[in-house]
C-alpha positions as CSV (number, residue, x, y, z in Angstrom):
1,X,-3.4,-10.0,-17.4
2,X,0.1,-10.7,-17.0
3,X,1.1,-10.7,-13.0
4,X,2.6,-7.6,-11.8
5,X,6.1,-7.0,-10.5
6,X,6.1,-6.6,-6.9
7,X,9.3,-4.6,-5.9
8,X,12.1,-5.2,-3.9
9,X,12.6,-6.4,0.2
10,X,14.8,-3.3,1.8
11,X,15.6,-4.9,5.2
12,X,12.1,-6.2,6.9
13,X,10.2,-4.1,4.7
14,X,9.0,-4.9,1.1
15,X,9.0,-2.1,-1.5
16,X,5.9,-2.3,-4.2
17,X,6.2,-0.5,-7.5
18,X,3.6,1.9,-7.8
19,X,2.1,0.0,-11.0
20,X,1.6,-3.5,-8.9
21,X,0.1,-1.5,-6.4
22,X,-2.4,0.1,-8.8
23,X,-3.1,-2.9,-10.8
24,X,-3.5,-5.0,-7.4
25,X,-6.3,-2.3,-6.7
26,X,-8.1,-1.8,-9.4
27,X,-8.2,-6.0,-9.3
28,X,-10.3,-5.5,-6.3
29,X,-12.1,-2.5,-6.9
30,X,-13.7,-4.3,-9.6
31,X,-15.5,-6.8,-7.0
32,X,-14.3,-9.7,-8.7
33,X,-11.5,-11.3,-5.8
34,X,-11.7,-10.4,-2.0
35,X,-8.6,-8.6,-0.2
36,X,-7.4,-12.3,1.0
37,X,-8.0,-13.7,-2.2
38,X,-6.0,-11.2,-4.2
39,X,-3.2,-11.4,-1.1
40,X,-3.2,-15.4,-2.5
41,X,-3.0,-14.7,-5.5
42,X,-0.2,-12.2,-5.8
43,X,2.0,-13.8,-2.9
44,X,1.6,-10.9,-0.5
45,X,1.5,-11.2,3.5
46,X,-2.3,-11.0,3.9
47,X,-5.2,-9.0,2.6
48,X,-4.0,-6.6,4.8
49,X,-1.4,-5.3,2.6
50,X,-4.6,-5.2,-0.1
51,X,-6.4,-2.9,1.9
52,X,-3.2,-0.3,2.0
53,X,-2.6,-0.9,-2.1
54,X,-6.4,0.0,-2.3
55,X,-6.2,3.0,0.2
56,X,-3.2,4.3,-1.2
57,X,-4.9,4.0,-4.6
58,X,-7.7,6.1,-3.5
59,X,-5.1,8.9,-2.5
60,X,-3.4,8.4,-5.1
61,X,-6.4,9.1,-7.6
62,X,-7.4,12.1,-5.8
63,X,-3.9,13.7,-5.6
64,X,-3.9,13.4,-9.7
65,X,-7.0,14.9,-10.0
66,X,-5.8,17.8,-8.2
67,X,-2.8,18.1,-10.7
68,X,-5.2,17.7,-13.6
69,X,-7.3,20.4,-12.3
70,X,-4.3,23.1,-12.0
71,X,-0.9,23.5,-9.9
72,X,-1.9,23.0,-6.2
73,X,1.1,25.0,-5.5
74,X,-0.2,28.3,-8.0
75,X,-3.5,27.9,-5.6
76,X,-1.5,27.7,-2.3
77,X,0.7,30.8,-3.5
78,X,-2.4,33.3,-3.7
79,X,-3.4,32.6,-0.8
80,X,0.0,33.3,1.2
């Protein structure tokens, strides 16, 4: 797998493109590298910043399975 492009440093803070972040997660979903490993491999901080990539992944997943399911904002609307 070619490496992923990590984003861009605004200020103290480094930006990740949504794809690195996905592929970084799925990497580790898939039991293969630890959190501090994949944080070697990929240059970043510490596994920490893993852990967030596979947390926001997570969210991520479930938010598109919401839009795949139907407008969360036609549900919201009946409601109101």
């Amino acid at each position: 797998m070619e490496k992923p492009r990590k984003g861009t440093q605004t200020g103290t803070f480094v930006t990740y493109e949504d794809s690195f972040k996905i592929a970084v997660a799925r990497e580790y979903l898939e039991g293969k590298l630890s959190q501090a490993q994949l944080g070697r491999k990929y240059g970043l901080s510490s596994g920490e910043v893993v852990r967030y990539f596979v947390n926001w992944y997570k969210k991520y997943i479930s938010q598109a399975e919401v839009w795949e399911s139907g407008s969360p904002l036609a549900s919201n609307a009946d409601q109101g």
